[in-house]
N, C-alpha and C positions, 0 to 999 in steps of 0.2 A: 491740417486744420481739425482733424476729426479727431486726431491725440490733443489736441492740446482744448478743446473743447471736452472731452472726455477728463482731462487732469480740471480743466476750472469746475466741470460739476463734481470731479470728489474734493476737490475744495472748497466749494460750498456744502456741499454732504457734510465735510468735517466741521464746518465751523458752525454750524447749524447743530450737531452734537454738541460740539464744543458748550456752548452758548447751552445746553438741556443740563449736558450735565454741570455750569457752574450755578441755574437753577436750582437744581437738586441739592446741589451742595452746600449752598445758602439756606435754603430752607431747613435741611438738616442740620446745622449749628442751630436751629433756634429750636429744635425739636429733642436734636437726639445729646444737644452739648458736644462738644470737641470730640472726645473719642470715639463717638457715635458718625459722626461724621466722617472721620478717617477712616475706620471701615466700609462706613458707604462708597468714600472713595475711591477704595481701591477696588471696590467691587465692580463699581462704574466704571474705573479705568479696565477692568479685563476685560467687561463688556464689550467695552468700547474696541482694543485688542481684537476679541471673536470678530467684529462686525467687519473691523476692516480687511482682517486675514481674508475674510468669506468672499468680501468684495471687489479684492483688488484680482489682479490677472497672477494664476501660476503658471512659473516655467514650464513648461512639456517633462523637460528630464527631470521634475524636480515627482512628479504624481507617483513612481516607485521608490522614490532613496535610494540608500548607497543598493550596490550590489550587493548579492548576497557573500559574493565572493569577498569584496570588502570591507562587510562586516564583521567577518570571519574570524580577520585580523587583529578585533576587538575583541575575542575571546581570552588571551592573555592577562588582559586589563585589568589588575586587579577591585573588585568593589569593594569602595567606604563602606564600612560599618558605622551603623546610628553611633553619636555621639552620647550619651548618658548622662541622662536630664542632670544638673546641677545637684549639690547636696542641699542647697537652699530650699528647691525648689520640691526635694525627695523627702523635707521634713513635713511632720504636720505642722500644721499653721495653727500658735498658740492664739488661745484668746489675749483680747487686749485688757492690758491695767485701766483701773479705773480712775479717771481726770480726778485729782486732786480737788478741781474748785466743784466738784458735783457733790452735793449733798448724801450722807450716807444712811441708808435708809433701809426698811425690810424689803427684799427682792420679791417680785411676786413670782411665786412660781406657778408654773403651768404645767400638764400633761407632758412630760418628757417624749417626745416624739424619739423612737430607735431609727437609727439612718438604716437604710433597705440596700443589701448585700445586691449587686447585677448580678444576672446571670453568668454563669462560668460562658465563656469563649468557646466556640467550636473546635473541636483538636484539630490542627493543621493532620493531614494523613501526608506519610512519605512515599517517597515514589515508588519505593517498592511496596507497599500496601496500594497505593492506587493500580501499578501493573497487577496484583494479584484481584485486585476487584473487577478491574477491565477485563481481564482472563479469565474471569467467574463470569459475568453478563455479558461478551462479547467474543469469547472464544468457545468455548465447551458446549459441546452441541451436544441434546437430549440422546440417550440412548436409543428409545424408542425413533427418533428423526432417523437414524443413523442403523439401527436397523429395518425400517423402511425402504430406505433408499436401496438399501444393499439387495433388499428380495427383488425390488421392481427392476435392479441391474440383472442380476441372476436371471429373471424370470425371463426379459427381452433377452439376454443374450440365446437362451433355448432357443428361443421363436425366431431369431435372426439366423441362427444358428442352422437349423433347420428346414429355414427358406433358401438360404444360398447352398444349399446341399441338393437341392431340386430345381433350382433355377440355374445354376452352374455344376450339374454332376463332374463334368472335365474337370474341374480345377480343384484340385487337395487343398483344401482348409483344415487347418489345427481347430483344435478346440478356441471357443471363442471366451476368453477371459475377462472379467468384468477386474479394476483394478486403480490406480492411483493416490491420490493422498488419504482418500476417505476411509480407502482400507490401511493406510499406514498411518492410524492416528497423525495426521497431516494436512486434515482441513480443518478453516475457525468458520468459526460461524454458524455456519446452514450446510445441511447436506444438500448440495446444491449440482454436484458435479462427480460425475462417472466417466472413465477410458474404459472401455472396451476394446481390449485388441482382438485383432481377426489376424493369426499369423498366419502367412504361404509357407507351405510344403513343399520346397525347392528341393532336385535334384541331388545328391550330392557329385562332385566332379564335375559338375556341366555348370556351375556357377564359381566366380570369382568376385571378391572385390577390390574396391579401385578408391584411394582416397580422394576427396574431393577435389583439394589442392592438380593434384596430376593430370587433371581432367581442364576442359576449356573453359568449364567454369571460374578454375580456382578460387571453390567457395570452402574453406575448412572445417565448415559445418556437416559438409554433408560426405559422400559417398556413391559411386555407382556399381552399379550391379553389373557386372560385364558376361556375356553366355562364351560358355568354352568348348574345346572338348568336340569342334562344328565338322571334323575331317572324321570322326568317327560316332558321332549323334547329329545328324545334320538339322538343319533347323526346321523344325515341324515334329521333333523325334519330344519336344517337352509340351507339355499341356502350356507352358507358362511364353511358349515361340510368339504365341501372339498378341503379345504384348512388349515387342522390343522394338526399338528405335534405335537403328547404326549399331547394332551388336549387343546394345544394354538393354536393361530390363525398366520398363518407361514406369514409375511411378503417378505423371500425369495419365495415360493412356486408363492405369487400373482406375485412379479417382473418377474419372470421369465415367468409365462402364457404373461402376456401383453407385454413382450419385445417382445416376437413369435408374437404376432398378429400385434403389429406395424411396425417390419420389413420386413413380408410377403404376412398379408394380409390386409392391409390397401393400397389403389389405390392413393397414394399422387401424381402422376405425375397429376391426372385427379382434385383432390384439387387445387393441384397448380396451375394449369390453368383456374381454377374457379375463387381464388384469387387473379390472377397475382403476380403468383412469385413461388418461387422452394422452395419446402416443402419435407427433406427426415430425416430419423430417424438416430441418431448417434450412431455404434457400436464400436466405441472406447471406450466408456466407462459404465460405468456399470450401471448409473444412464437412466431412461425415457430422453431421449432430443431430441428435434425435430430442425434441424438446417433452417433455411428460409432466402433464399437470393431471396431479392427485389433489384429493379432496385436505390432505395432511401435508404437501408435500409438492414442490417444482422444481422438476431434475432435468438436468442436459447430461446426453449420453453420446459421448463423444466416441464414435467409431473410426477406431485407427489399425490401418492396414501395414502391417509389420513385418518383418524379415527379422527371424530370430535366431536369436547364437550369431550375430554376424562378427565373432573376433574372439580372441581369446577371454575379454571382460565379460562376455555373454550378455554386449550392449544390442540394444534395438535401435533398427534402420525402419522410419516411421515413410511412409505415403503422405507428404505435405505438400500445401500446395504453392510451390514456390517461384518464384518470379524470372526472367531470366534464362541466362543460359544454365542455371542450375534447374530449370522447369524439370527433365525427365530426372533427375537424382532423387536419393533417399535422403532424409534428416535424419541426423545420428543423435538418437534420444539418450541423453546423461538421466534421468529421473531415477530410472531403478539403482545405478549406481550412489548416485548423492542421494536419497534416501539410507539406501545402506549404510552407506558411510556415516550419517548421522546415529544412525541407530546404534551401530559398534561403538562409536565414540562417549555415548550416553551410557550405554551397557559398562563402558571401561571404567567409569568415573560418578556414576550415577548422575550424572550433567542432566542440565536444562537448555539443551542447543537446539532440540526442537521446542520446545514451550517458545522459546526465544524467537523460532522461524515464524510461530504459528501468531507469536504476538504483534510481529511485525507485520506480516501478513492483513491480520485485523485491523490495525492502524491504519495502513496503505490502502483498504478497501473500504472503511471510512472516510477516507479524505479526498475530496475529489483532486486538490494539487498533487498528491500523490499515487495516480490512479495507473499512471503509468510505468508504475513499480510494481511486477510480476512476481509470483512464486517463484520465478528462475533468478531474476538479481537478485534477491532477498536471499535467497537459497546460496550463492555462491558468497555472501557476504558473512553469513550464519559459519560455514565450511571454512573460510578462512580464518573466524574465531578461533571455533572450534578445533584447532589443531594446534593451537597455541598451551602451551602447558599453567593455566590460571584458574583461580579458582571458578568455576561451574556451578557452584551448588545454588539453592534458590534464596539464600540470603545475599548474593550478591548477582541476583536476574536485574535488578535496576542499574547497578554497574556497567554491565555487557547490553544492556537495551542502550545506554547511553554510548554504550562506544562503537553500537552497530553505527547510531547514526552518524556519530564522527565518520568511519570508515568511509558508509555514504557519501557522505559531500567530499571525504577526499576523492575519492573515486568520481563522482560529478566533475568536480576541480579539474581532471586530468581527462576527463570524460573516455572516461577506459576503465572498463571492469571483465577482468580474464576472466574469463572459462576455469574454475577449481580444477576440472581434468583434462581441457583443450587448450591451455593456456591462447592459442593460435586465434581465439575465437573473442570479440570483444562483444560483449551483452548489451554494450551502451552505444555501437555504433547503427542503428535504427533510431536510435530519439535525435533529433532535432534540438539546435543552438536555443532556441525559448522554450522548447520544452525541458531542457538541463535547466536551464536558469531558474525556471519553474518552481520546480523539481528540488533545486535546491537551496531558494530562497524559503520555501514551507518545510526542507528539514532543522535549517538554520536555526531560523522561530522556535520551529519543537525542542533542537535542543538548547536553546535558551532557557523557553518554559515549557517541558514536558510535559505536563499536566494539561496543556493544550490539545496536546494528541489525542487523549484517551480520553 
């Protein structure tokens, strides 16, 4: 009853338009004449159109459209080009002869009015001029930002440096190195973000390691640190004994000492004031951060506890904090390596495969649908380019930004994106079935209309 009551008031709603607009429409023949009317018509009827799309009920699955997956499919398609106004209609339009039965007579003439030229059109910019614009306003960060940032890393690492050398005399710490993108020409934007590692001074012979895979975990990210060597150094013989769980060396057990000590007892107001600027430790999250707002300047200083040289690649085994039976392992950090890697590649060829990282980068930290696109998938997509034998140079940076995102979505598509040097390791098995969808419904759109992005 309440459908069918609902359908007879939109049929009086419509016939009640109905009935306005053939008002309208009468009136306007005696105002605007016939063709004056037929445009009013058809204005009214779109009207009319809007009102009722607005009114009536939509489907649920209809408020997103196809998938983006599906649209995809329409990439192939080729588009009509405009058809090319008529010759008729591309002449100028002579004047007309004059009627036979009109008298001929002297013309009066007037002020020759000159017709007024429009203004020229704005130049469409191509996509590679707008990535280089976008790259100029949203990637390249001020010298002066960048080296700011760099002193006030420098300067806490001393001070940290220094307190865990008196607060922990037992324990061998390496020099504490300030380091990551911002010093690898590899951040856009803001200097906003500092690693600092704190590497351990392990033994040699009295440590081994274990790949993750082999372990209870079998997580192929990571690694364990197993103690050796126990029938001729027994346990208590290394400063580092106590901190091991079932023979290994606990990565949780460290995070947790050093989060205690930097958020109690470490004197940051009396730092900060040394450095000029506010230095406090962040407990919202589970990671070492040290948050530092300056008067110029808001930097997070990520302190990461490292195992260094752990293999032949002279890769780092980081202190993270991880879930699971991977809880006591180390994460086996690729950065320094794929960094590298880019940089020979660019050195080989004079390539753009970092501009290209650093662009994507920008784009993805702009957009909030694309927020959960990391320096690390961008990074392994960049790498897979880049190893391809094509042209690199920066006249054809629009080419390769377009075919990062192609790669994207196929990669979304399959929702698997290897590890560049772990293959084992899939970067996309953390995001979630709507966050892919997401994800790859807004890279879809951009590469449609790239111009969207930037």
């Amino acid at each position: 009853m309440a459908e069918f009551s609902q359908k007879r008031g939109k049929r009086r709603g419509d016939e009640g338009l109905g009935s306005m607009v053939d008002f309208l429409l009468a009136n306007a023949r005696l105002v605007l004449g016939v063709g004056g009317a037929a445009v009013l018509g058809i204005a009214t009827l779109a009207v009319k159109r809007f009102i009722d799309r607005a009114t009536s009920p939509r489907d649920e699955d209809d408020t997103k459209g196809d998938s983006w997956k599906e649209l995809s499919l329409l990439k192939a398609t080729p588009h009509l080009q405009p058809r090319p106004p008529p010759a008729a209609l591309s002449q100028p339009v002579l004047p007309l002869a004059p009627s036979p039965s009109a008298p001929e007579g002297p013309a009066e003439t007037g002020p020759e009015v000159t017709p007024q030229l429009s203004s020229p059109a704005p130049l469409c910019l191509t996509l590679q001029e707008r990535l280089l614009a976008f790259e100029r306003d949203h990637v390249t960060i001020p010298a002066a930002q960048v080296a700011l940032a760099k002193q006030l890393a420098g300067d806490i690492a001393l001070e940290l440096q220094a307190y865990f050398r008196s607060k922990f005399p037992e324990l061998p710490f390496g020099a504490f190195v300030p380091g990551g993108p911002l010093y690898d020409g590899l951040q856009a934007g803001t200097a906003d973000h500092v690693r600092l590692l704190v590497p351990l001074v392990l033994e040699p012979g009295l440590w081994s390691l274990v790949p993750g895979v082999d372990t209870v975990a079998r997580d192929p990210r990571c690694w364990a640190v197993r103690r050796t060597q126990l029938e001729f150094c027994p346990r208590g013989s290394s400063p580092w004994d106590r901190f091991l769980v079932g023979g290994y060396l606990s990565s949780r057990i460290l995070l947790e000492l050093l989060r205690k000590a930097l958020a109690a007892s470490v004197n940051w107001p009396a730092i900060g004031s040394l450095l000029g600027c506010l230095i406090w430790p962040s407990m919202a999250s589970e990671e070492l951060l040290l948050e530092v707002q300056h008067e110029r300047l808001e930097l997070t200083v990520a302190v990461l506890v490292a195992v260094p040289g752990a293999n032949a690649d002279d890769r780092l085994l980081l202190a993270w904090p991880l879930e699971g039976l991977a809880g006591n392992l180390w994460l086996q950090d690729l950065y320094p390596v794929e960094a590298a890697r880019l940089r020979a590649l660019d050195d080989h060829d004079a390539g753009t495969r970092r501009r290209l990282l650093l662009l994507l980068c920008a784009v993805c930290r702009g957009c909030s649908a694309l927020g959960q696109l990391g320096r690390g998938h961008l990074t392994q997509v960049v790498l897979r380019l880049g190893e391809d034998n094509v042209d690199w140079t920066e006249e054809a940076l629009g080419e390769r930004f377009l075919q990062a995102l192609e790669l994207l979505i196929g990669s979304l598509e399959q929702a698997s994106l290897p590890c560049h040097f772990n293959p084992s390791v899939n970067l996309f098995s953390s995001l979630r079935e709507e966050e892919i969808d997401d994800i790859g419904y807004a890279l879809y759109s951009g590469l449609q209309e790239p111009e969207g992005l930037l």
